[in-house]
C-alpha positions in Angstrom: 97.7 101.2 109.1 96.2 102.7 112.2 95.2 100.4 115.2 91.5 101.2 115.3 90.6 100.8 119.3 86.9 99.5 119.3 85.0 95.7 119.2 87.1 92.8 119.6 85.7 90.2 117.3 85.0 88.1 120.5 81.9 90.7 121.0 80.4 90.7 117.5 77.9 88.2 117.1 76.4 86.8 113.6 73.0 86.9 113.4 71.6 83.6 112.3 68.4 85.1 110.5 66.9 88.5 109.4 65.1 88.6 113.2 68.2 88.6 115.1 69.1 92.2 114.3 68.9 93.1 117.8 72.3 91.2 118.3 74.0 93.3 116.1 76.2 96.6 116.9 76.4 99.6 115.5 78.7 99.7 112.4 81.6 101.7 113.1 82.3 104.8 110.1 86.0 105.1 109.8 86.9 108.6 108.1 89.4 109.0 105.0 91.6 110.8 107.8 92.1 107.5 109.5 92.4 104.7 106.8 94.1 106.5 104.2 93.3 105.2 100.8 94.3 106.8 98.0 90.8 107.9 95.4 93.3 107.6 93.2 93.6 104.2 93.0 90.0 103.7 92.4 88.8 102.5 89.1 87.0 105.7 87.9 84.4 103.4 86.3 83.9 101.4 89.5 83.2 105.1 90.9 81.0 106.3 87.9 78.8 103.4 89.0 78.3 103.9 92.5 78.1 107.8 92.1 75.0 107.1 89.2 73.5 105.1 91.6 73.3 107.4 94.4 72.1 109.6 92.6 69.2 107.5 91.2 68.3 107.1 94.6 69.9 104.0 95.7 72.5 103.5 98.5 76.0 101.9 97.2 79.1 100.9 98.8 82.1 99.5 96.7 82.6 96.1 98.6 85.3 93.4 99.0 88.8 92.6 97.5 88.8 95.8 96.0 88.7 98.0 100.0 90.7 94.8 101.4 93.5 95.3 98.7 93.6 98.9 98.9 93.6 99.0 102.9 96.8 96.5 102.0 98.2 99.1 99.6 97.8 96.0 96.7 96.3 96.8 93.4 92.4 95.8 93.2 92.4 93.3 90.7 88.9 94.3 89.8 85.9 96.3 91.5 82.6 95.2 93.1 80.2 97.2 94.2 76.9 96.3 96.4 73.5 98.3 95.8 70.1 98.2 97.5 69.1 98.2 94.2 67.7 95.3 92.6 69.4 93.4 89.7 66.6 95.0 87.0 66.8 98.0 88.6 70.6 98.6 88.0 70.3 96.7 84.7 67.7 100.2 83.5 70.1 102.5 84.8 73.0 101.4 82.7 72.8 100.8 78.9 75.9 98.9 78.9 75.1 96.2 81.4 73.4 92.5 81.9 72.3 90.4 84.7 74.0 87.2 85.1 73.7 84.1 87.0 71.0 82.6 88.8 72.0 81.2 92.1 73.2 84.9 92.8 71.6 87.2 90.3 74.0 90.1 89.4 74.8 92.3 87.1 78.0 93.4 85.3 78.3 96.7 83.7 81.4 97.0 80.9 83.4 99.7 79.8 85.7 98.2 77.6 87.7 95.7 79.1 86.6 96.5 82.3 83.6 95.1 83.9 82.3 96.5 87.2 79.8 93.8 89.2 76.8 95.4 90.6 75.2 92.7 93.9 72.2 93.7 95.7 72.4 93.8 99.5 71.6 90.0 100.5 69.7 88.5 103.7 70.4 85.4 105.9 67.8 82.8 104.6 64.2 81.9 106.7 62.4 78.6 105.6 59.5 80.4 104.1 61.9 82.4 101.8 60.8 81.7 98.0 64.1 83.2 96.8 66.7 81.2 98.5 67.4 77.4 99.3 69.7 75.1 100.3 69.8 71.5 100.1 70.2 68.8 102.7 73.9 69.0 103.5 73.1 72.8 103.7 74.6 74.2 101.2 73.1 77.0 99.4 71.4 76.3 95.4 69.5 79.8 95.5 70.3 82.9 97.4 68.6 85.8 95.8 67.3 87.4 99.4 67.1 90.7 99.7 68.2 92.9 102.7 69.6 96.2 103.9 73.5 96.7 103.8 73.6 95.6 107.8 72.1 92.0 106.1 74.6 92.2 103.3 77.8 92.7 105.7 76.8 89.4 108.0 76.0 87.5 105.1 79.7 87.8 103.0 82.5 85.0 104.0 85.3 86.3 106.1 85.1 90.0 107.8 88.1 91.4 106.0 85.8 91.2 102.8 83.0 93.0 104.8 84.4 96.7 104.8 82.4 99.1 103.0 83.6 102.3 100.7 81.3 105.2 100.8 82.5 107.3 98.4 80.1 110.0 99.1 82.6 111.1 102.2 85.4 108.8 101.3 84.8 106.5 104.6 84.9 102.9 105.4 81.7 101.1 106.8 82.3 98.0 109.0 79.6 96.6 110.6 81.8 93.1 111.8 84.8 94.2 112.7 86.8 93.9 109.5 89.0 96.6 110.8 90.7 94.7 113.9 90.9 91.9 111.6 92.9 93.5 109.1 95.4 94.9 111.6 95.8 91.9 113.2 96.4 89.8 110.2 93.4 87.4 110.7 91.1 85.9 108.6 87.8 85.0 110.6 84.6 83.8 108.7 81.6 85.4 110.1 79.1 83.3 111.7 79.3 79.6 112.5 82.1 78.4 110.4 80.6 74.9 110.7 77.3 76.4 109.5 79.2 78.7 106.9 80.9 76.1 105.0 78.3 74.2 104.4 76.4 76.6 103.1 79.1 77.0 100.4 82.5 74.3 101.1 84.2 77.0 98.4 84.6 79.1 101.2 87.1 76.3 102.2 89.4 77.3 98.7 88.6 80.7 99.8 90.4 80.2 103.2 93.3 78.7 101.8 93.4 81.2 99.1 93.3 84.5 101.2 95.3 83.2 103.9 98.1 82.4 101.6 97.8 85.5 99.2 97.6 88.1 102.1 100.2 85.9 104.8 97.2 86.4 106.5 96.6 83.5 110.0 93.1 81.5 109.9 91.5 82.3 113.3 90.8 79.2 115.1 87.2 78.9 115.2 87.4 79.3 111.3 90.1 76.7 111.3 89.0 74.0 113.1 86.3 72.8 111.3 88.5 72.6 107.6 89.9 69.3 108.1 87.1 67.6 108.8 84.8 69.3 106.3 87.8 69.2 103.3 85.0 66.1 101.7 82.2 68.6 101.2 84.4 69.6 98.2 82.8 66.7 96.3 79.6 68.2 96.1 81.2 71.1 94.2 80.5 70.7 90.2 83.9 70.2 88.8 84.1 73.6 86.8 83.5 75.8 89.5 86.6 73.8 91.0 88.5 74.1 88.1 87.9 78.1 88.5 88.9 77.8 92.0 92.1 76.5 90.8 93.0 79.1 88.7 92.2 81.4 91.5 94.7 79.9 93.8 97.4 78.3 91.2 98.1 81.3 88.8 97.8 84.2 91.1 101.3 84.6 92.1 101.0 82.7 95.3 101.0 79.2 94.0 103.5 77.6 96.2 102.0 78.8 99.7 98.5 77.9 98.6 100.0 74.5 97.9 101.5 74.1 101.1 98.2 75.4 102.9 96.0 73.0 101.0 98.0 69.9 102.2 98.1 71.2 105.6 95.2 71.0 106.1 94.2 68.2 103.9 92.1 69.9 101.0 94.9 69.0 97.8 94.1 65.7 98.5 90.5 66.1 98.1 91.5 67.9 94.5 94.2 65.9 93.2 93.1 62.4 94.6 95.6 60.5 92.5 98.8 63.3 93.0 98.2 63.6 96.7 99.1 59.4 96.9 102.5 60.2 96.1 103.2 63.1 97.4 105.0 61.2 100.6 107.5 60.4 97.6 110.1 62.8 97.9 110.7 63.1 94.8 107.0 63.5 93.6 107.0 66.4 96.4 109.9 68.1 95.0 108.3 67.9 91.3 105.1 69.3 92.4 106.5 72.4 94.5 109.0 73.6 91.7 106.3 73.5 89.1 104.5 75.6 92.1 107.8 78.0 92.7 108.1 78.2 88.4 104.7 79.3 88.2 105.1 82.0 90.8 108.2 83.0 89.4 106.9 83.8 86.0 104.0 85.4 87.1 106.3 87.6 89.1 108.5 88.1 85.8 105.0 88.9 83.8 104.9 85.6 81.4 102.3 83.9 80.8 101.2 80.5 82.2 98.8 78.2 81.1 96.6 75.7 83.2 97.2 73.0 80.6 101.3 72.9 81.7 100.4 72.9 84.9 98.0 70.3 85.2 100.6 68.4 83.3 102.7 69.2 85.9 100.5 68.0 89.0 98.9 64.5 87.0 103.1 63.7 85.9 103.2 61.5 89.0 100.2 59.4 88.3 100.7 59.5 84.7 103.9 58.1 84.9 103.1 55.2 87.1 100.7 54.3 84.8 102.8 54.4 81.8 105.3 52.2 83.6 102.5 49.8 84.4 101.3 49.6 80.9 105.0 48.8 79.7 105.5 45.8 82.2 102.2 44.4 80.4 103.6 45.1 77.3 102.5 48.0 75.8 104.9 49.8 73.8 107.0 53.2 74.7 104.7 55.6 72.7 101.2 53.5 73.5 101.7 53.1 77.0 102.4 57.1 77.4 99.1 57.6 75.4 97.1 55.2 77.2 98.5 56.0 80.8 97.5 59.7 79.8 93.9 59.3 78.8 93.4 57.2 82.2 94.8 60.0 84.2 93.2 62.5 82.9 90.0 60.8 83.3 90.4 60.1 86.7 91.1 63.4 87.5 88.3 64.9 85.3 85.7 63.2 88.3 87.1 66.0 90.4 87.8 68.3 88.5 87.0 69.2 85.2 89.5 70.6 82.6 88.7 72.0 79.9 89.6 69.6 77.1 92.3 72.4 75.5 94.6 71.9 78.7 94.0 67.9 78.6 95.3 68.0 75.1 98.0 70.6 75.7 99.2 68.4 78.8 99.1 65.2 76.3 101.3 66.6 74.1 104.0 67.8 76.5 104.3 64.3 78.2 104.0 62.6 74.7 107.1 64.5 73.7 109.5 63.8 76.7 110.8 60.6 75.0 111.5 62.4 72.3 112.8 65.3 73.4 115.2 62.3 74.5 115.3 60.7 71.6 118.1 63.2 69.6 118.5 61.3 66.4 118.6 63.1 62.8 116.3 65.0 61.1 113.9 64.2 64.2 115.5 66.8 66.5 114.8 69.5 64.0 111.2 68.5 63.3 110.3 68.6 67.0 111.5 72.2 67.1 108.5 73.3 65.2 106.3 71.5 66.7 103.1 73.9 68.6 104.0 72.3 71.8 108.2 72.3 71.8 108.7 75.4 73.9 106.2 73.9 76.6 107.6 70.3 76.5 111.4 71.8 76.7 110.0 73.9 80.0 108.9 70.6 80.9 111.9 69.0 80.3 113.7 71.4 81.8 111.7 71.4 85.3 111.7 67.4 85.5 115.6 68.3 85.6 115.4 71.3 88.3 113.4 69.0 90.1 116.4 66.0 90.8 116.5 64.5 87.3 119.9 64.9 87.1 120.8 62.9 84.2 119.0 65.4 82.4 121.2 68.2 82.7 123.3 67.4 79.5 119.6 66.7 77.5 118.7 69.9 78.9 121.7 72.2 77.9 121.9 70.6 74.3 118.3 72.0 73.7 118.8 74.9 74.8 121.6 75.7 73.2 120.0 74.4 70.1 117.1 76.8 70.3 119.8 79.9 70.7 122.0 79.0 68.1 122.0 80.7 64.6 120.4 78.6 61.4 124.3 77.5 60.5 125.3 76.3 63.6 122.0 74.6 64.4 122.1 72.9 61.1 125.5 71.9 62.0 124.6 70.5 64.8 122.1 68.7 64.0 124.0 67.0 61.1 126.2 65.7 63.8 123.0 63.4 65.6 122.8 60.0 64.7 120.6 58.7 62.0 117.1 58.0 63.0 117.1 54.9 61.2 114.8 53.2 59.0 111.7 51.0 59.3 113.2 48.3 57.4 115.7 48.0 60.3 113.7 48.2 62.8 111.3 45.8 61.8 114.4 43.5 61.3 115.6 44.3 65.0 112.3 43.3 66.0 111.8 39.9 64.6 115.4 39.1 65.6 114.5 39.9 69.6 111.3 37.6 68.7 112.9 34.7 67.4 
């Protein structure tokens, strides 16, 4: 990437409302010559959308990830594009389109599988707007104020999600110095970053996201503020967190977004109950690998679900509890059960999973005593059960992560699972009975009398 000699970020100031313009510079137009990104690697629909809107009339910019990504020479993961058109005006020019939301009206236009988002240029807020609002703590509940692309530029997050693609001429629009930012490896959120997470404490995730997908450095205005504003997370609702999560968990770059979020004290504000025992080395070790596995497979192209991994992060907690509810005399099997329910609860006040993943992570620590338990006609059973493959992972990481006495456990299932029908019916012939309930019942009033 060239070194683009022009405004250091130290002269660009954010305007605080819509009459501050007079503060602003003069965006800088950088030419295809100079920033080099391929057309090619353009979604064609992303560019069939802008193009139809400049022709209608209507100034449009593809905006975001996508010309971040591409300056970065990463593959966009999806395309947004930013129109002075409004939402019902887009939504006439394409057939194949809706407007969603209503804190930020949009609209998404599909071809296929691919949807395209279509945001009109935004304005900072004034008190007697009747299309934006934000509460008491600041935060914004409504922001559907409309400006001119100059507005739009000071009014996204960080500046390296600020640059502009005309693709009229193929050049790049910055109006807050995106550019330096980029080169220098620097995230920087535009504005007051006091001011800006309040408005939305996301844009905390967001940090820790970008900084630790694009090994980018948090500038220090933006980063001195995190710590002490990590609580706002609260007033998120719980899905939009669980979203976040997925954003920063199963993108590839699990295991530095872990290690930013309990740098700066965020995880714990997500994981209340996992963040306790995280001091534990042990419980460290656990959480990381499950991070590093995750990465690992997404690098590898297999799939991950959040339902293993939140079994992975609640393990610690879950297994306290169990412990707990077997000192007061709960059985193997209900103490598992009830320790489960109570941890996912917990967790659910945070952040809330969707009830598939709570019941997928149930299963897989439900089956760890038996996956244990290698006795008859058992062992074969629990191969066919839904959730084997995912309990054996389990299994197998609880042993990668210093669970040593599990090595053997480990190597006998897996072998198991590669073995031909013969010699796994051979083997399993050679497991101890599994015993009757007659017996057991017998054992039991013995150890009472």
């Amino acid at each position: 990437m060239v070194l683009y000699a022009a405004y250091s970020p130290a002269q660009v100031v954010s305007p605080i409302s819509k009459s501050s313009s007079s503060n602003r510079t003069e965006p800088r137009v950088i030419a295809e010559s100079d920033h080099q990104i391929p057309r090619a690697e353009i979604s064609r629909n992303a560019l069939k959308v802008v193009q139809t809107l400049n022709d209608a009339g209507h100034e449009s910019y593809m905006v975001g990830g996508c010309v971040r990504d591409l300056l970065l020479s990463r593959k966009p993961k999806d395309f947004d594009i930013a129109t002075a058109a409004e939402p019902e005006t887009v939504r006439q020019l394409f057939r194949n389109s809706r407007v969603i939301g209503r804190r930020f009206r949009l609209v998404h236009v599909r071809f296929g599988r691919e949807i395209v988002e279509v945001a009109t240029f935004r304005a900072s807020h004034s008190s007697e707007d009747d299309d934006g609002a934000v509460n008491v703590n600041g935060r914004i509940v409504r922001d559907n104020v409309y400006g001119t692309l100059e507005d739009d530029a000071w009014r996204r997050d960080f500046s390296v999600n600020s640059l502009y693609y005309d693709a009229r001429d193929n050049s790049i629009v910055d109006h807050v110095g995106g550019m330096e930012d980029m080169e220098a490896r620097r995230l920087r959120l535009l504005g007051c970053p006091s001011t800006r997470y309040r408005e939305d404490p996301v844009r905390l995730l967001r940090a820790m996201r970008f900084a630790a997908k694009l090994n980018f450095e948090i500038d220090e205005a933006s980063e001195a503020p995190i710590q002490e504003l990590a609580p706002l997370l609260g007033e998120v609702p719980g899905a939009r967190l669980f979203e976040e999560c997925l954003k920063l968990f199963l993108g590839g770059d699990a295991e530095r977004s872990f290690e930013m979020l309990t740098r700066y004290h965020i995880f714990e504000e997500l994981f209340p109950e996992t963040a306790r025992y995280l001091e534990v080395p042990k419980a460290e070790r656990f959480v990381r690998q499950a991070f590093v596995n995750t990465d690992l497979r997404i690098a590898e192209g297999k799939p991950v679900t959040p339902g293993y991994l939140f079994a992975a992060l609640l393990w610690e907690p879950m297994s306290r509890l169990t412990e707990e509810n077997r000192q007061n005399g709960m059985p193997d099997f209900q103490a598992i059960e009830v320790a489960a329910s109570d941890a996912i609860s917990t967790q659910n006040e945070r952040i809330a999973f969707p009830r598939r993943f709570s019941l997928m992570a149930k299963d897989i620590w439900n089956l760890q005593p038996r996956l244990e338990q290698r006795k008859g006609k058992r062992a074969g059973l629990l191969l066919e059960r839904p959730r084997f493959r995912a309990a054996y992972d389990f299994l197998a990481l609880r042993c990668q992560a210093g669970e040593e006495e599990l090595e053997e456990l480990v190597d006998w299932w897996t072998k198991l699972q590669e073995a031909n029908p013969v010699d796994r019916e051979s083997a399993l012939k050679q497991l101890p009975p599994q015993g009757s309930r007659r017996r057991n019942r017998r054992r039991r009033k013995t150890a009472e009398a």
